[in-house]
C-alpha positions in Angstrom: 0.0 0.0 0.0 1.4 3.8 -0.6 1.0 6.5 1.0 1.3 9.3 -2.1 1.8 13.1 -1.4 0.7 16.0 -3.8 4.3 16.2 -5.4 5.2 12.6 -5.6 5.5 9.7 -3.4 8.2 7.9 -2.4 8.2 4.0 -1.4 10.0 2.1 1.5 9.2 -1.2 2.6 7.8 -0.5 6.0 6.9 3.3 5.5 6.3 6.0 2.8 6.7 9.9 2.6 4.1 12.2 2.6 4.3 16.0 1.7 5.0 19.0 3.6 2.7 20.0 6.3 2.8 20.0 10.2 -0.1 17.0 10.2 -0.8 15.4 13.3 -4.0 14.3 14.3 -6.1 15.6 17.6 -7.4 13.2 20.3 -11.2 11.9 20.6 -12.8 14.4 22.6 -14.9 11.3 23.3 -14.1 11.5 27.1 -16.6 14.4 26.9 -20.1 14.1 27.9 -21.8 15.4 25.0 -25.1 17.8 25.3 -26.2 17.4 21.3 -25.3 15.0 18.5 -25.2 17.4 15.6 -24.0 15.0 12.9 -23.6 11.5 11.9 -21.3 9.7 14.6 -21.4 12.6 17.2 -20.0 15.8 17.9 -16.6 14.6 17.0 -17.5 11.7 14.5 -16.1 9.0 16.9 -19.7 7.2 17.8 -18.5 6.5 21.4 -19.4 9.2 24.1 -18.8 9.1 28.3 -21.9 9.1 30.5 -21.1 7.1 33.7 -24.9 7.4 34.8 -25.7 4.7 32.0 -27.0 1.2 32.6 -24.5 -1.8 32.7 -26.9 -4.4 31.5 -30.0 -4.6 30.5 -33.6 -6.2 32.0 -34.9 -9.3 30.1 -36.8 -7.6 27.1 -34.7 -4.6 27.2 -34.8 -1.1 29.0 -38.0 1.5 29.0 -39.3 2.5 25.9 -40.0 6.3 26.9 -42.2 6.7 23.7 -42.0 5.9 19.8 -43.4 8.3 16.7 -44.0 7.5 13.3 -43.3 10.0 10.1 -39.4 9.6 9.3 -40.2 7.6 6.1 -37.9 4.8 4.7 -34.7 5.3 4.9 -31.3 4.1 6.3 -30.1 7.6 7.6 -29.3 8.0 11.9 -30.7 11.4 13.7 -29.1 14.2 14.4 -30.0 15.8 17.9 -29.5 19.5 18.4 -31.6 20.8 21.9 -35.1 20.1 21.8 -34.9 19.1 17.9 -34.0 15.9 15.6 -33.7 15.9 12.1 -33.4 12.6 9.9 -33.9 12.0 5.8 -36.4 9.7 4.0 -39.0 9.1 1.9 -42.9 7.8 1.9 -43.6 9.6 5.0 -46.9 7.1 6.7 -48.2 11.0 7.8 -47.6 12.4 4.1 -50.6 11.0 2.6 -49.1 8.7 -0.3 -46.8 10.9 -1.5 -43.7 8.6 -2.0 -41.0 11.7 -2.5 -38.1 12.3 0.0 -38.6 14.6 2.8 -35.8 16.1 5.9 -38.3 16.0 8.8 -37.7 18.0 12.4 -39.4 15.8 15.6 -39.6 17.1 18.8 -37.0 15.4 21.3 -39.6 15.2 24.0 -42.7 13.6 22.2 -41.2 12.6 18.8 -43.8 14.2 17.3 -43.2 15.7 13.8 -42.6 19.5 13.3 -41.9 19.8 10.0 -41.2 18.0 6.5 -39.2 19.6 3.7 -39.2 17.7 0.2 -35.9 17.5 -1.1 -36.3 15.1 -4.3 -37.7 12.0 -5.9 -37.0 8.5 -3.8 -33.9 6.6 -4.4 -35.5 3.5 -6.2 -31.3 2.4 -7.3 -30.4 -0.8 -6.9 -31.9 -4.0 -5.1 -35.9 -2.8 -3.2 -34.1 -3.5 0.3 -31.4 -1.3 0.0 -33.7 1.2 -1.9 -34.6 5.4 -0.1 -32.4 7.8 1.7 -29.0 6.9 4.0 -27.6 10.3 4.8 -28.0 11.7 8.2 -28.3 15.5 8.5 -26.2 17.9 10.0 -27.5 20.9 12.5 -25.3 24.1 13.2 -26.9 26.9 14.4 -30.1 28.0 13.0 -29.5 25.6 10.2 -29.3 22.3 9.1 -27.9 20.8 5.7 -28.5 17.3 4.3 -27.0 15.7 1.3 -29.7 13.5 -0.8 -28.8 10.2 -2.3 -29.4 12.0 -5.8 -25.9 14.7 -4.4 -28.1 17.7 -3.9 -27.2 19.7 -1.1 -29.7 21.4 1.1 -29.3 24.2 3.5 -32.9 24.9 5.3 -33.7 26.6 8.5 -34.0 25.1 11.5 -37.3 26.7 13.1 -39.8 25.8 9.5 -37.2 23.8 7.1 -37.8 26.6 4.3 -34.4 26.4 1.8 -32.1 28.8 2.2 -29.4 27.5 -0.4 -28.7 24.2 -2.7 -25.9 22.7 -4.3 -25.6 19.7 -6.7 -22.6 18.0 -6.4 -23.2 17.1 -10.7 -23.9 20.1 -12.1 -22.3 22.8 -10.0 -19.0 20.9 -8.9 -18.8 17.8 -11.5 -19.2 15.2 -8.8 -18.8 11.8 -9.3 -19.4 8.8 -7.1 -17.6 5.9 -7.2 -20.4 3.2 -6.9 -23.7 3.1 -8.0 -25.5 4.1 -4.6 -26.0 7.4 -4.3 -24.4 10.0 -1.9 -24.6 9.6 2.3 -22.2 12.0 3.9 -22.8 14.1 6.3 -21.4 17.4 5.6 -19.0 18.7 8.3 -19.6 22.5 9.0 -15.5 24.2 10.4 -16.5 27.5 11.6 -17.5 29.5 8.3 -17.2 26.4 6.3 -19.2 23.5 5.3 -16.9 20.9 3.6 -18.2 18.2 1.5 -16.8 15.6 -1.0 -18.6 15.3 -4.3 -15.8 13.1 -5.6 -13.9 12.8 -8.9 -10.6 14.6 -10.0 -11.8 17.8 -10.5 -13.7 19.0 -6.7 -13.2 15.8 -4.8 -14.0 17.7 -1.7 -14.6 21.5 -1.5 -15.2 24.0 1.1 -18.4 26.2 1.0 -19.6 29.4 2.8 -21.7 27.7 5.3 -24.7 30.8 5.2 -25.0 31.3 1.1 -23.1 27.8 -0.2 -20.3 30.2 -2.2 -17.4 28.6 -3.1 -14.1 29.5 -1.1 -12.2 26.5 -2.5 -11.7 23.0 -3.9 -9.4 20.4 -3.9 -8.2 18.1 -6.6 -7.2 14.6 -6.5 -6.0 13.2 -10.0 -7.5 10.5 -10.9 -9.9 10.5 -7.9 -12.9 7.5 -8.6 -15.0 9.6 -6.9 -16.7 10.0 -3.3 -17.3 6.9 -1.0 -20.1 7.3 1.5 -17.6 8.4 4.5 -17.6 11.7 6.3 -14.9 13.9 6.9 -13.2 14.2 9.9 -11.1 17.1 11.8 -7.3 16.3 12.9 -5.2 19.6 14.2 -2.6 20.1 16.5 0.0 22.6 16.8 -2.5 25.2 14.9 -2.1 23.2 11.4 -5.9 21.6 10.5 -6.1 18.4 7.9 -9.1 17.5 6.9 -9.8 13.2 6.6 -12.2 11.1 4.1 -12.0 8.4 2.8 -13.5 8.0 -1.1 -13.5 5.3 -3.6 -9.7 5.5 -4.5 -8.4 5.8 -0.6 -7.7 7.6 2.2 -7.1 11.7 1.5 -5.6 14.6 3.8 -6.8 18.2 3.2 -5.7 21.0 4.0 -7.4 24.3 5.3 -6.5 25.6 2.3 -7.4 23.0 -0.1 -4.4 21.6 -0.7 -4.1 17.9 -1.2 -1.6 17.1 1.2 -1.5 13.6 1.4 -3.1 10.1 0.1 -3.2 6.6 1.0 -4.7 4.8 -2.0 -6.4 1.4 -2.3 -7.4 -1.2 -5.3 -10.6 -0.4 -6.6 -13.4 -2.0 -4.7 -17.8 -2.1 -4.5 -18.2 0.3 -2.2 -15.8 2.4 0.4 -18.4 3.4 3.3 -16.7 3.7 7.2 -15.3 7.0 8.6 -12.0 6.5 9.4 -11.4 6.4 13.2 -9.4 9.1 14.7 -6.6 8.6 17.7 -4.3 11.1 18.7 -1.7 11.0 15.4 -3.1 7.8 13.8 -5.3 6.9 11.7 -7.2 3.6 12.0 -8.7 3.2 8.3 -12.0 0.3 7.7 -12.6 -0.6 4.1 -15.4 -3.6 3.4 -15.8 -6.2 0.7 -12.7 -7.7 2.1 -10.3 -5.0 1.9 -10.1 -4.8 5.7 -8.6 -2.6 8.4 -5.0 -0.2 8.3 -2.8 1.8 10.5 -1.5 5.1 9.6 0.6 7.3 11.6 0.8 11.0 10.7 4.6 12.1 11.8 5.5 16.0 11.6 9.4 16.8 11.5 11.4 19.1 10.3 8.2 20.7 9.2 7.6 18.4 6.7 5.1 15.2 7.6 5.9 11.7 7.1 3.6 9.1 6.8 4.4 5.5 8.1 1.8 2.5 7.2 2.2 0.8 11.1 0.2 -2.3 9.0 -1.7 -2.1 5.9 -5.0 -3.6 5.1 -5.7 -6.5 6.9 -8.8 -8.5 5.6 -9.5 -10.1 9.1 -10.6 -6.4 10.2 -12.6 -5.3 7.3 -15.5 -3.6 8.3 -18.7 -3.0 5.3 -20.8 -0.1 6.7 -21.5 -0.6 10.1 -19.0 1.4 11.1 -15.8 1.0 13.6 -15.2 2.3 17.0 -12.3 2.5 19.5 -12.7 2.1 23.1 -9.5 1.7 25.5 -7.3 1.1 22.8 -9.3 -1.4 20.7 -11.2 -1.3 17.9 -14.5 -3.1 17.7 -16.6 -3.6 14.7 -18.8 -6.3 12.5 -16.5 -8.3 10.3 -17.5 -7.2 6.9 -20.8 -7.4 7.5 -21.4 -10.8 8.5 -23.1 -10.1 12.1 -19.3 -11.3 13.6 -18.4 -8.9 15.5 -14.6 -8.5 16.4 -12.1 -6.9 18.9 -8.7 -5.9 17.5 -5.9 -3.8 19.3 -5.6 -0.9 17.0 -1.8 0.0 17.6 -1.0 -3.5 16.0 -4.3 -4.7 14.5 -3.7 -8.0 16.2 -7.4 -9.6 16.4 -8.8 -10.6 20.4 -11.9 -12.5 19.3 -14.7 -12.9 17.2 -17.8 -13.7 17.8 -21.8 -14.6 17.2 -24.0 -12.5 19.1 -27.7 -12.9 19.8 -28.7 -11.6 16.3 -28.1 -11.8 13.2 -26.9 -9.6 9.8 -24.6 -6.9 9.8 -24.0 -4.8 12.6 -23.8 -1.2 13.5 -21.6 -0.5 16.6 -21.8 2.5 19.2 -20.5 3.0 22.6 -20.6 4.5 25.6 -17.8 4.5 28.5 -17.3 0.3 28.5 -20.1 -1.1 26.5 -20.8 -1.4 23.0 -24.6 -0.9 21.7 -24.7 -3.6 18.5 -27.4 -3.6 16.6 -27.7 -6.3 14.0 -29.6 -6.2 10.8 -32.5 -8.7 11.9 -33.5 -5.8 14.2 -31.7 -7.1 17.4 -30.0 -4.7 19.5 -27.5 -6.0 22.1 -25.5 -4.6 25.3 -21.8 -5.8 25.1 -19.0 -5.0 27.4 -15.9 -3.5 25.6 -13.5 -5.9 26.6 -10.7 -7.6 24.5 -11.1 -10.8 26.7 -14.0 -11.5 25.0 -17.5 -10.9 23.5 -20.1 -11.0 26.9 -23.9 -9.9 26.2 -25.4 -8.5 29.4 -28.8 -7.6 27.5 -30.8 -7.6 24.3 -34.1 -6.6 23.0 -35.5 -6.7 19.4 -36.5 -3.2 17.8 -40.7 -2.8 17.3 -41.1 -2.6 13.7 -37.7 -4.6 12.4 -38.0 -7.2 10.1 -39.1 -5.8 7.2 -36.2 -4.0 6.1 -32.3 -4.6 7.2 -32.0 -2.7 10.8 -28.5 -0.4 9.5 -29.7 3.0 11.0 -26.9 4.3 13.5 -28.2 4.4 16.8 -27.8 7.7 18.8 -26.7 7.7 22.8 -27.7 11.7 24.4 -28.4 12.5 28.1 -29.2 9.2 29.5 -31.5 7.6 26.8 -31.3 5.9 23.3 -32.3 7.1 20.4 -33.6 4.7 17.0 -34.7 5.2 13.7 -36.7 1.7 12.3 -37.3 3.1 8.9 -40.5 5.3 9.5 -40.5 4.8 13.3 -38.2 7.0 15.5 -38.1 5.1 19.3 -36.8 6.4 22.4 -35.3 4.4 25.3 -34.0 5.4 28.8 -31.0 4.0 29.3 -29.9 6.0 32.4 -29.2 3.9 35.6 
């Protein structure tokens, strides 16, 4: 595997240069107790977040169901949580009287019951019926929220009635290009004045936009780019110098604040490139599915240039399809591909600590909170683990009202002591606080 820089690369055995640039990532900030979950993964994209109030395990049956509300539509896309608000992305809303077009809706946290519906497009009928609708989660800053459609058209609405303030199209105003046949999913990550986004291909394979009007303040260009994945971009800055991360169809990329390509890590061309790389102080831990599997890069500054070194390139036993990968004392836990096997590897050396069944069945989403890992497999189960490389323990499960019809891949959400789901048109509420 090579690590390529914007001027070159250069090839060791055991390492490879990347270009100038003081690039080193920042630490989870995942040992914060978070008040809103603005985005897909969290505040900081990690999916793990500290509440030491939380249950350990988990009565027979599951904990309370608080309440559950109906309206969010088909769709595969997780909520985002802002104060008393959630937003989420589908289509056929059951309260939109037939109309099978996609809406962004607004629920109140309380009640769950539905603000507002904003139509955004046709449905996504690509592909096989089950994977059919919306996947893309929004993303809430301030007194606005922004969603990408599987179609690439970016919305900007308000937060208080969901009227459009700005759109985008990733085709016709930026060339965008995906690299599979799925449609777009990211969530766009909003950097003070900025919104950055990845429409993909060579040309703007991820740009940065004026977060209130949606001008363009820059792009950057990766040659050859096959265009965007279905990651989202994560922050890494330390020492005042900022890199932006995605992964897209042709690898792993490094941004800077300027739009310069700084670095790339590139892979063999593949279905589908859909986890967001996992962020640890000044490495990298980067999940590709369809048997790729799981890497290790370490972002070095010296000298102030930054060297990249591959600590262990793809390693199939850790590929990880789309239910995403999180870290938790040092490990990394995740499903294996997606064949509802979950796994426990140490990240600093990708040695594996187990596999294992669980109670259900499919491919499964993980979150976490403090030691425990919330797995919810695509037959609708959702299970309780303990985050521990000795082994895989269950200490509670429940099956999700409504599953069964559909795979069960929406990203569950953890926020002040309760649990959040999306079942397709269902949103469910749970308190999880001990």
């Amino acid at each position: 595997m090579k690590l390529r820089s914007a001027v070159g690369s250069l090839s060791r055995k055991y390492s490879r240069l990347l270009a100038p640039a003081m690039l080193i990532a920042c630490s989870p900030l995942n040992n914060v107790l978070a008040d809103n979950w603005p985005s897909f993964r969290g505040p900081d994209r990690s999916a793990v977040v500290n509440d030491p109030k939380l249950l350990k395990s988990w009565p027979e049956g599951g904990p309370k169901l608080l309440w559950e509300s109906a309206g969010a539509g088909r769709g595969y896309g997780s909520l985002a949580i802002v104060d008393d608000r959630m937003y989420t992305l589908g289509d056929g809303l059951s309260t939109s009287n037939g109309d099978a077009d996609e809406y962004m809706c607004c629920f109140d946290r309380a009640t769950g019951k539905l603000i507002w519906a904003t139509k955004t497009g046709k449905p996504w009928t690509s592909g096989q019926p089950s994977w059919q609708s919306s996947r893309g989660t929004p993303t809430v800053d301030g007194d606005k929220v922004y969603v990408v459609t599987p179609d690439g058209v970016l919305f900007c609405c308000k937060t208080s009635d969901g009227s459009v303030v700005w759109k985008k199209d990733f085709s016709k105003d930026f060339s965008g290009k995906k690299a599979d046949s799925w449609g777009y999913s990211e969530s766009v990550m909003i950097d003070g004045d900025k919104l950055l986004c990845t429409p993909g291909g060579s040309e703007n394979t991820i740009v940065a936009l004026n977060k209130s009007t949606g001008e363009k303040l820059w792009s950057c260009s990766s040659p050859e780019n096959r265009g965007a994945g279905h990651s989202s971009i994560v922050i890494t800055n330390v020492g005042g110098t900022k890199v932006y991360v995605q992964s897209t169809g042709s690898g792993l990329l490094g941004v800077g604040d300027n739009g310069q390509l700084l670095w790339s890590y590139p892979i063999d061309k593949t279905t589908a490139v859909i986890p967001t790389p996992v962020i640890n102080k000044d490495y990298i831990f980067y999940p590709v599915g369809y048997k790729k599997g799981g890497a290790l890069v370490q972002q070095v500054a010296s000298g102030g240039t930054v060297t990249g070194k591959e600590i262990y390139g793809l390693n199939p036993e850790l590929a990880n399809k789309h239910g995403g990968v999180v870290m938790v004392g040092g490990h990394v836990y995740g499903d294996s591909d997606d064949a509802g096997i979950p796994y426990c590897a140490d990240m600093m050396t990708g040695e594996l600590k187990w596999t294992s069944r669980g109670s259900g069945k499919g491919s499964a989403v993980v979150v976490a909170a403090n030691d425990r890992l919330y797995i919810r497999y695509q037959n609708g189960v959702l299970a309780l683990v303990e985050a521990n490389p000795a082994g895989y323990k269950e200490v509670g499960s429940f099956t999700i009202p409504g599953s069964g019809d559909r795979p069960s891949w929406s990203h569950p959400v953890i926020l002040d002591g309760k649990l959040y789901i999306r079942e397709q048109d269902k949103i469910l509420c749970y308190d999880i606080r001990s």
